[in-house]
TIBADO-294086 format. One record per residue (C-alpha): residue number from 1; residue in one letter; z, x, y. Coordinates in nm, 2 decimals, padded with zeros to 4 digits. Example, Ala and Ser with C-alpha at 12.3 -4.5 7.8 and 13.67 -1.06 7.14 Angstrom:
! residues 2
PT   n res     pz     px     py
PT   1   A  00.78  01.23 -00.45
PT   2   S  00.71  01.37 -00.11
END
This chain:
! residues 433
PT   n res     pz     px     py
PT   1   X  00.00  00.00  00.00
PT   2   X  00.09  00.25  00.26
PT   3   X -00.23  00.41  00.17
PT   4   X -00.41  00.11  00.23
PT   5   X -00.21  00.06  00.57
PT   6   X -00.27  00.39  00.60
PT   7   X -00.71  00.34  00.61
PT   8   X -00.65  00.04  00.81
PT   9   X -00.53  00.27  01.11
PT  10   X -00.75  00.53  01.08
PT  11   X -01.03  00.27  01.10
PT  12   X -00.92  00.12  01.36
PT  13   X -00.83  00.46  01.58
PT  14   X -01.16  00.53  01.51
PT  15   X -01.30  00.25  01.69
PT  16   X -01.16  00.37  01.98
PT  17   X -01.41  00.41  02.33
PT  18   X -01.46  00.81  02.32
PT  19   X -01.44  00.82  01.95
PT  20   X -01.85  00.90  01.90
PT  21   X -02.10  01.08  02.09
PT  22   X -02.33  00.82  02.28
PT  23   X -02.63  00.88  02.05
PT  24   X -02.41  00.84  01.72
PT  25   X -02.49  00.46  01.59
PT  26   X -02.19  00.41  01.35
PT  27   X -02.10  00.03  01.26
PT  28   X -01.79 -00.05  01.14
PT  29   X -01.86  00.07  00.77
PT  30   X -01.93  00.41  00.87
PT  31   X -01.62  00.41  01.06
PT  32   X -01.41  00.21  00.74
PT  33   X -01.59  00.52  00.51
PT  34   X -01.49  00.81  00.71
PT  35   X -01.11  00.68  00.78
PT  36   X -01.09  00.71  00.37
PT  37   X -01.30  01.02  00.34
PT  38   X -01.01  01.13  00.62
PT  39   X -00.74  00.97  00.45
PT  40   X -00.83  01.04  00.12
PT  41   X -00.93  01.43  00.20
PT  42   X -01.24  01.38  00.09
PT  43   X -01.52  01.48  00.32
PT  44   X -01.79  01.30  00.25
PT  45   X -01.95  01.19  00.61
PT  46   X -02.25  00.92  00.68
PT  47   X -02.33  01.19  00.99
PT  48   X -02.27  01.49  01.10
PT  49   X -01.92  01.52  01.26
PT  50   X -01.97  01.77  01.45
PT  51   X -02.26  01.59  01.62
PT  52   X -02.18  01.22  01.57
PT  53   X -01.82  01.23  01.67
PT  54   X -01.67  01.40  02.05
PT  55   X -01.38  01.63  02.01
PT  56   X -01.13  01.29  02.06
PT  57   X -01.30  01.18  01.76
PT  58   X -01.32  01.54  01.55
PT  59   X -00.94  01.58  01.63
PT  60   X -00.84  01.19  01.49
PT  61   X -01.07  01.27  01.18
PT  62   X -00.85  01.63  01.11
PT  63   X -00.54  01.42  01.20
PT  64   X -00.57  01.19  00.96
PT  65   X -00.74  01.46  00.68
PT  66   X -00.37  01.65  00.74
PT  67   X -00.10  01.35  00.69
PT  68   X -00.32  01.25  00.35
PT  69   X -00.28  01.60  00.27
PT  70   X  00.04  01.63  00.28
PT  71   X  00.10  01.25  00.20
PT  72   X  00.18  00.93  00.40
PT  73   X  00.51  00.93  00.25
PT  74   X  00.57  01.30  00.34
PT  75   X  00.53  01.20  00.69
PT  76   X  00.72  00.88  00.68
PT  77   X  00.99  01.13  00.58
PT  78   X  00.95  01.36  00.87
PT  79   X  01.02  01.06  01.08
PT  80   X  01.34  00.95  00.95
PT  81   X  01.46  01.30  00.98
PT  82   X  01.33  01.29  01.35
PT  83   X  01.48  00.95  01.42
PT  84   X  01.77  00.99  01.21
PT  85   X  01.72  00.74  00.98
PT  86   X  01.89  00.83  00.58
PT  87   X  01.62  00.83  00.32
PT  88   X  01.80  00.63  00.02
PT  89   X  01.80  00.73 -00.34
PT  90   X  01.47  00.47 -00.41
PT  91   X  01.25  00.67 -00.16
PT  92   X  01.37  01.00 -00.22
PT  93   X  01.24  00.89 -00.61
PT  94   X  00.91  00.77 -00.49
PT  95   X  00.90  01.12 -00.26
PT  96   X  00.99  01.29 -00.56
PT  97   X  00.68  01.15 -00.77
PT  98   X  00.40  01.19 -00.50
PT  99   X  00.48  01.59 -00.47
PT 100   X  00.56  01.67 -00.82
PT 101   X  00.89  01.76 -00.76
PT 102   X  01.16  01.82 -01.09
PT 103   X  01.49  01.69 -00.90
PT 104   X  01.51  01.40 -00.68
PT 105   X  01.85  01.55 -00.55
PT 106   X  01.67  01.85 -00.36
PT 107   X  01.34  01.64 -00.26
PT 108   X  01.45  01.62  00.12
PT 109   X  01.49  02.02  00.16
PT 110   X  01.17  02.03 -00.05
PT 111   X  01.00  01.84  00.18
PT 112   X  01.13  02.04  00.49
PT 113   X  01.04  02.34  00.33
PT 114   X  00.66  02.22  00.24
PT 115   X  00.65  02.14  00.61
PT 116   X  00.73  02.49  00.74
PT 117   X  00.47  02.64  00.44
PT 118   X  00.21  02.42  00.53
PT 119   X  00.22  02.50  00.92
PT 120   X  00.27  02.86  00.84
PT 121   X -00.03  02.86  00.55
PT 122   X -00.29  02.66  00.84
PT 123   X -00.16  02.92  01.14
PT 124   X -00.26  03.24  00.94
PT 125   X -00.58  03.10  00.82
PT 126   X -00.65  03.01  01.22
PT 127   X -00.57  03.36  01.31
PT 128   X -00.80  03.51  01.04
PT 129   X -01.07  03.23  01.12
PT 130   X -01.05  03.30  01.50
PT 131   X -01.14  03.69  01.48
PT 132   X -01.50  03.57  01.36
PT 133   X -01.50  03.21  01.55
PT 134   X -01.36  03.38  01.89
PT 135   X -01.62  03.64  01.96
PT 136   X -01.86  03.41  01.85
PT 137   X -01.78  03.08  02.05
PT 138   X -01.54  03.18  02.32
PT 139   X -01.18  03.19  02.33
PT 140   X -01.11  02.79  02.36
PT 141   X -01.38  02.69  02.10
PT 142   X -01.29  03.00  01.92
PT 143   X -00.98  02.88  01.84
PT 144   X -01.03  02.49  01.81
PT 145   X -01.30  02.57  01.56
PT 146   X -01.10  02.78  01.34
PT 147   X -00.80  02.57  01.40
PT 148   X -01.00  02.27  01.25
PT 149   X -01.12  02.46  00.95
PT 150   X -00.83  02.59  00.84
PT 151   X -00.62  02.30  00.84
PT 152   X -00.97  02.08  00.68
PT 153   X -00.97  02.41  00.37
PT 154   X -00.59  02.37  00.34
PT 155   X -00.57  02.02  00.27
PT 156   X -00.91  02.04  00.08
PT 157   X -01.09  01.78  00.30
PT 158   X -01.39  01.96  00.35
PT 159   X -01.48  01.82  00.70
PT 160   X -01.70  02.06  00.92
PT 161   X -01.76  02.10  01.27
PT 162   X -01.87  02.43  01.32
PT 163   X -02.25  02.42  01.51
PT 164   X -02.51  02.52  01.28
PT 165   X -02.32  02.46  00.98
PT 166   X -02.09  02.68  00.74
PT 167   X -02.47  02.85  00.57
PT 168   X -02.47  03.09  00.82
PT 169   X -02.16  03.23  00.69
PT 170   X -02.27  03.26  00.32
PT 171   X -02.25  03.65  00.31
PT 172   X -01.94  03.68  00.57
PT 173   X -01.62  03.80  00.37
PT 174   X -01.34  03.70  00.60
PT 175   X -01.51  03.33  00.65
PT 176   X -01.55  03.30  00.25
PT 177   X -01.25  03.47  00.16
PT 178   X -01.01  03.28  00.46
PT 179   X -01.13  02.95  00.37
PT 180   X -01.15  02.98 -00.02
PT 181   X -00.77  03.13 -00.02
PT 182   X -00.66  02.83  00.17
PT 183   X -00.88  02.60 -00.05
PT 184   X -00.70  02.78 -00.34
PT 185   X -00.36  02.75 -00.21
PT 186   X -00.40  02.36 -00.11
PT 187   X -00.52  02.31 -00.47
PT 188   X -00.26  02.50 -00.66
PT 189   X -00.03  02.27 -00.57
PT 190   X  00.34  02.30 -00.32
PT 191   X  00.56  02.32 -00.61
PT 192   X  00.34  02.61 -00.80
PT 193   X  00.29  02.76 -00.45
PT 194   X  00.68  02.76 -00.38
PT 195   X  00.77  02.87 -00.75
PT 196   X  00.55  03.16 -00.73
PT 197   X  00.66  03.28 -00.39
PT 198   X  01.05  03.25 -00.47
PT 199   X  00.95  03.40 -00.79
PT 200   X  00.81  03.68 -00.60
PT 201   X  01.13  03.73 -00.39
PT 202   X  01.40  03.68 -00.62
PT 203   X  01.25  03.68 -01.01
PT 204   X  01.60  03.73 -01.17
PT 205   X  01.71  03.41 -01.01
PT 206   X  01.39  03.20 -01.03
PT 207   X  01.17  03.17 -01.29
PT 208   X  00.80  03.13 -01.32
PT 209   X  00.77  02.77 -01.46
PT 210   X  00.59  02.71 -01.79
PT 211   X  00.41  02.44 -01.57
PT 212   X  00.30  02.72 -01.28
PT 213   X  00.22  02.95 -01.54
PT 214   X -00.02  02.70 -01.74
PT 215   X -00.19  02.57 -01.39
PT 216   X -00.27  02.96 -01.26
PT 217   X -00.40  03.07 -01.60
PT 218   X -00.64  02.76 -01.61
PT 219   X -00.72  02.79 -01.23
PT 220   X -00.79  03.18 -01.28
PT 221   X -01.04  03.09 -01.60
PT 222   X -01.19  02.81 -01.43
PT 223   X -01.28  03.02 -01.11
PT 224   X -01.41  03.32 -01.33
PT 225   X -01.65  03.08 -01.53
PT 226   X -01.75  02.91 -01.26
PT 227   X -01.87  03.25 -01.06
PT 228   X -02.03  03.39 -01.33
PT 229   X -02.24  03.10 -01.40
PT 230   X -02.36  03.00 -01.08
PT 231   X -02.41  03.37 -01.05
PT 232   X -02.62  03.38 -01.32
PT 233   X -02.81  03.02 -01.28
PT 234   X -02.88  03.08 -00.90
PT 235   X -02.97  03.48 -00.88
PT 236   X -03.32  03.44 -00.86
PT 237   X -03.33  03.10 -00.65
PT 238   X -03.50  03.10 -00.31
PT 239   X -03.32  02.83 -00.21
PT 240   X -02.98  02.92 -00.25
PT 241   X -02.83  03.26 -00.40
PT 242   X -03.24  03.43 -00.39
PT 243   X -03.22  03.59 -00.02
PT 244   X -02.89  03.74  00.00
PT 245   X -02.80  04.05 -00.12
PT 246   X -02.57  04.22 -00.41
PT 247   X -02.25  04.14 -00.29
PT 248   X -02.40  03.85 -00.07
PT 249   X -02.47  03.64 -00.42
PT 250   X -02.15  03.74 -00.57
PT 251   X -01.98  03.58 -00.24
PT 252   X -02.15  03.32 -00.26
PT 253   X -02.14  03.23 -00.63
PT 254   X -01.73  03.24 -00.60
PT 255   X -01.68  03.05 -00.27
PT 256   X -01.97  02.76 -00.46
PT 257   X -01.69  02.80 -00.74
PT 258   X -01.38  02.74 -00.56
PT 259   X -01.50  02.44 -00.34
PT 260   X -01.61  02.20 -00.62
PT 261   X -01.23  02.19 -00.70
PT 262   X -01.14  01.92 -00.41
PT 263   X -01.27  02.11 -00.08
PT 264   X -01.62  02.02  00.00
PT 265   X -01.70  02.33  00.17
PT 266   X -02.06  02.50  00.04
PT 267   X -02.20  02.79  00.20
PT 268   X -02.57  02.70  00.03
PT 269   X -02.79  02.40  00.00
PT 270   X -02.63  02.17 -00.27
PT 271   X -02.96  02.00 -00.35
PT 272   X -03.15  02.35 -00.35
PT 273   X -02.95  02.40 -00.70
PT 274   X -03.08  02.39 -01.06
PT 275   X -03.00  02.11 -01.26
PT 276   X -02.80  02.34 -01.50
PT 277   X -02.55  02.44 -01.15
PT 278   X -02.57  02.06 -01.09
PT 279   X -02.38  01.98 -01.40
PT 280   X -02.17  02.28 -01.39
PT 281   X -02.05  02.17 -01.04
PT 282   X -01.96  01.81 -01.15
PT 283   X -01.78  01.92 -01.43
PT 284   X -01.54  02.10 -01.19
PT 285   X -01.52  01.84 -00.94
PT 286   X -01.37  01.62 -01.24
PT 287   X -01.16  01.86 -01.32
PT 288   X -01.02  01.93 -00.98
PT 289   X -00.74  02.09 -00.88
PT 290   X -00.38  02.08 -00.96
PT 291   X -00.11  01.80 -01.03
PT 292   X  00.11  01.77 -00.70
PT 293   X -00.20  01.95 -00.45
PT 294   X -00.40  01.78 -00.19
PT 295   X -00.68  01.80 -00.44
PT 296   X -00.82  01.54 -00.66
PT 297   X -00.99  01.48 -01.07
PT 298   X -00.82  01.47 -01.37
PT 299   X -00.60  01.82 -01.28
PT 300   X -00.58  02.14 -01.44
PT 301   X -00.31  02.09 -01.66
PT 302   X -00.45  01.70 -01.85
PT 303   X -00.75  01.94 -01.91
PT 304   X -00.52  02.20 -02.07
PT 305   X -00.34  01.98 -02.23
PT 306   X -00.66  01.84 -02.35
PT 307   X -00.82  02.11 -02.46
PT 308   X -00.48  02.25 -02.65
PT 309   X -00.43  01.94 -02.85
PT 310   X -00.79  01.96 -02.99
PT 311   X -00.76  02.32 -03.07
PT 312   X -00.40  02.28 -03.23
PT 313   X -00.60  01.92 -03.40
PT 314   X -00.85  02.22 -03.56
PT 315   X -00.55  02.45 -03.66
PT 316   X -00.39  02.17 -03.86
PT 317   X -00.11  02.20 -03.66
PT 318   X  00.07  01.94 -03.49
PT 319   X  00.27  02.03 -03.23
PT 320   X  00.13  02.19 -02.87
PT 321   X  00.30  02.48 -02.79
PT 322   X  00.28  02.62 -02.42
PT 323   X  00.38  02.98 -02.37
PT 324   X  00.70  02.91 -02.64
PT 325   X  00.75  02.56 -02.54
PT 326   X  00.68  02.24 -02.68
PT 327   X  00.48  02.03 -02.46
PT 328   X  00.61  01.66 -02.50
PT 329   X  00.35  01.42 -02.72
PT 330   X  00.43  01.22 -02.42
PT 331   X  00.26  01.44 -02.21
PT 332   X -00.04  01.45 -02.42
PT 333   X -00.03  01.07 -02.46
PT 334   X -00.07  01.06 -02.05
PT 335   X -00.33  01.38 -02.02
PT 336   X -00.55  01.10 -02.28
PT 337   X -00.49  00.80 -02.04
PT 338   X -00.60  00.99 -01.69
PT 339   X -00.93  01.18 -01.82
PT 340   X -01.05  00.83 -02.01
PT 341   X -00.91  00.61 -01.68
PT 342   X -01.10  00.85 -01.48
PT 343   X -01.41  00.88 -01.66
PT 344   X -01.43  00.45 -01.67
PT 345   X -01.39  00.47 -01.34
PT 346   X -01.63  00.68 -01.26
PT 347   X -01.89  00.49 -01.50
PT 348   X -01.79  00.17 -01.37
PT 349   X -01.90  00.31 -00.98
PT 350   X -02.18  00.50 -01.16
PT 351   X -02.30  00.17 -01.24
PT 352   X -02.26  00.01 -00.97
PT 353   X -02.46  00.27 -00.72
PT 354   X -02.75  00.27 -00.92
PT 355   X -02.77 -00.12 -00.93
PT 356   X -02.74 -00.12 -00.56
PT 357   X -02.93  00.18 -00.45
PT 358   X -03.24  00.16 -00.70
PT 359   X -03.43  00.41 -00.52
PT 360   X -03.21  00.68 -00.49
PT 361   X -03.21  00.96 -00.80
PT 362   X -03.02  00.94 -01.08
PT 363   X -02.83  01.31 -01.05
PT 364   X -02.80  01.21 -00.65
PT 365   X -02.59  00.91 -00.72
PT 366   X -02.38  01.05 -01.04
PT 367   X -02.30  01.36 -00.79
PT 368   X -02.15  01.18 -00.51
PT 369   X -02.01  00.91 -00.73
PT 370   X -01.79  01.18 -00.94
PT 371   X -01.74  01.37 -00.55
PT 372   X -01.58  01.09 -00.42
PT 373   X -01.39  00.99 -00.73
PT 374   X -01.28  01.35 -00.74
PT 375   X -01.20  01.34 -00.34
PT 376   X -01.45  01.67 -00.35
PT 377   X -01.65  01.54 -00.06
PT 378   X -01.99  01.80 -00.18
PT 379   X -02.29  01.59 -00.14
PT 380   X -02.66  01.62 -00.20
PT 381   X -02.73  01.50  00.10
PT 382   X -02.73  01.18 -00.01
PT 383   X -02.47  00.97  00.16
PT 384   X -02.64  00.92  00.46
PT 385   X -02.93  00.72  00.29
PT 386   X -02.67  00.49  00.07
PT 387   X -02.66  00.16  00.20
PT 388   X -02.32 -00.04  00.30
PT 389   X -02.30 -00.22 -00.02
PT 390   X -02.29  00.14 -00.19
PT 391   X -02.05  00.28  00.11
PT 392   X -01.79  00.00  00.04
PT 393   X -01.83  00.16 -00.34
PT 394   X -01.73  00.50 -00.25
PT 395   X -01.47  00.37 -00.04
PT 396   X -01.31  00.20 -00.31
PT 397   X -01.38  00.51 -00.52
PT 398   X -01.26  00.77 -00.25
PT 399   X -00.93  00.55 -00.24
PT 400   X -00.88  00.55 -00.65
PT 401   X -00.93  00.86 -00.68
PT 402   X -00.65  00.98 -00.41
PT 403   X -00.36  00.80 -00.51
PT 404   X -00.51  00.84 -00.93
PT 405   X -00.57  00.54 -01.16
PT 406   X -00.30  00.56 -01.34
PT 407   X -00.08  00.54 -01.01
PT 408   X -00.30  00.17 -00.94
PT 409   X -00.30  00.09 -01.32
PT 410   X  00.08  00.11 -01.35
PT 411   X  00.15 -00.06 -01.03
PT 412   X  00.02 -00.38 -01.14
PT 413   X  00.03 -00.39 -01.45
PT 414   X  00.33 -00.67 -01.65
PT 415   X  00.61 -00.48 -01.82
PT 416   X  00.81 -00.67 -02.05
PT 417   X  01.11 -00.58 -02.15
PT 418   X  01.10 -00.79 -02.48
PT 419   X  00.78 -00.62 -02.54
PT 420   X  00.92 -00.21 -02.56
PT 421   X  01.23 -00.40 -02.77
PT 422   X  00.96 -00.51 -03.04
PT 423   X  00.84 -00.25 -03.30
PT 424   X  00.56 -00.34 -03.51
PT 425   X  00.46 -00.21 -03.82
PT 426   X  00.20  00.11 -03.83
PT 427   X -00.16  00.11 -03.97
PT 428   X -00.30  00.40 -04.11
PT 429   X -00.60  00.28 -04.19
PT 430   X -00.83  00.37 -03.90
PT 431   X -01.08  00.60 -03.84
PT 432   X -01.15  00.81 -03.53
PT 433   X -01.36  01.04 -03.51
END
């Protein structure tokens, strides 16, 4: 609901006179689609923002992208701290939940603390940004520009403002390597970001969870395979990897790796790519990021988790074990409901797109319908030509796939009482597989 509430506003703020540039012709559905792109930290824009909106407009759109990064509750908590409000023992559980964090009793200093990370995380990547956007725009644009990009990579929205686009950067190392750490750091996750650091400090009094551990491992494979293959697939194309050099390809190939994860950054022409990177990058943006980040898909750890069970199913064993611990069949039970939640979901709006935009290409529409599912926000240029039946679609789909399906299933679903007290007998006798 407060999500919902939470579009509502940002739709209507961006209705406001001064909002667009007086040759941008946005309706209302444009405006309803990039609140939830905003909200959602997606990225996926009907027009250019940098072009279509004014710099009232830009700075509403990175508003919103930062309090749905860090979550609506989040901020709702920073107000009653401000206003002096107590947070009672039902919020501080549904706080708890939407940041991933172990013990309700220390959610409020956990939230403080996320607050003063966050702010420190977006400062540094504006000072790195600014010593390329400074001497290249000015001092004030400078700075506004790599303001807004810092705090769009951390939060993984993938919004860009930047005149000319982010191509021209494909072979700079401080843009890639700025913006991919903070794409990285948003999509770890604050509880694997803050486990590590402590970790760092002080490793005889905090351990490295088995959690943290798990999500780096499968973040660290992920971003290898991913390099290495668009590396490989895209070396000799003209239209994305082909005219760089050596080290300009490898640059490349890794930041094309990292953004599929939730940002919706690229640094070449999405729809320039072979249909073998195509696939490759909406396998990643279904995975997605972490469990607790400001990214979106399944998560790292349901595809671990995945991926364990049917090797351990192979081995004959039957319990998952996770760097010495068991992993709960619980947990396995739930990693099963999200990926086959997800991938309905994504079907269902699959469908749906191609019934209502006939003529637009079947890899086009499956792209941006898993992008926006994922809340990637990497496009083929496509959303521009969808049509407001297919907006209201992704909208709906952008809004899912933020606050997760099983979030929405379990929210409305009937629980009986009578029904968990009720054991039936089992059944053996059905094949799978």
């Amino acid at each position: 609901m407060v999500y919902l509430i939470g579009i509502a506003l940002g739709t209507a703020l961006l209705h406001l006179p001064g909002v667009t540039t007086p040759g941008a012709a946005l309706g209302s559905i444009d405006r309803l689609f990039t609140a939830t792109s905003a909200i959602c930290i997606t990225g996926l824009v009907v027009a250019d923002t940098g072009e279509a909106f004014t710099r009232f407009g830009q700075t509403l759109i990175i508003g919103l992208a930062q309090v749905g990064g860090l979550g609506i509750l989040t901020f709702g908590t920073l107000f009653a701290f401000l206003t002096g409000r107590r947070v009672n023992f039902s919020e501080r559980q549904h706080l708890a939940q939407q940041i991933n964090a172990l013990d309700v009793g220390g959610v409020l200093p956990l939230i403080r603390i996320i607050f003063l990370y966050t702010l420190a995380a977006e400062v540094a990547g504006t000072l790195l940004l600014a010593l390329r956007f400074v001497p290249q725009f000015g001092p004030g644009e400078g700075l506004y520009q790599a303001a807004f990009h810092a705090v769009s990579a951390y939060n993984n929205a993938g919004f860009v403002v930047v005149p000319g686009g982010m191509g021209q950067y494909a072979h700079d190392p401080l843009v890639n390597l700025t913006l991919g750490g903070l794409i990285i750091l948003g999509g770890l996750g604050f509880l694997v970001q803050l486990n590590v650091l402590t970790h760092l400090l002080w490793p005889r009094r905090n351990r490295l969870l088995i959690y943290s551990r798990l999500t780096l491992l499968t973040t660290g494979l992920l971003l290898l395979l991913g390099t290495g293959l668009i590396l490989a697939l895209e070396w000799g194309n003209a239209g994305t990897l082909g005219p760089l050099d050596a080290p300009g390809k490898l640059l490349a190939a890794f930041f094309q790796s990292v953004t599929p994860r939730s940002a919706g950054f690229s640094t070449v022409d999405i729809s320039s790519m072979s249909s073998a990177s195509l696939f490759l990058l909406i396998a990643l943006m279904f995975i997605g990021a972490n469990s607790g980040s400001t990214g979106g898909g399944i998560k790292t750890s349901t595809l671990a988790i995945l991926v364990g069970s049917a090797w351990n199913m192979v081995r004959g064993r039957g319990e998952l074990i996770a760097f010495g611990r068991r992993v709960e069949p619980e947990n396995v039970v739930r990693a099963g409901t999200v990926t086959t939640l997800y991938a309905l979901l994504v079907a269902s709006a699959f469908f749906a797109l191609l019934a209502t935009n006939p003529k637009l290409g079947f890899t086009h529409l499956l792209f941006e319908t898993v992008s926006a599912a994922a809340t990637v926000g990497l496009s083929m240029n496509t959303t521009p030509l969808i049509n407001d039946p297919g907006l209201l679609i992704l909208t709906v789909l952008m809004y899912l796939g933020r606050i997760g399906p099983v979030t929405f299933a379990v929210a409305f679903s009937l629980r009986s009482q009578q029904s968990r007290a009720v054991k039936y007998p089992p059944e053996r006798d059905i094949l799978v597989g």
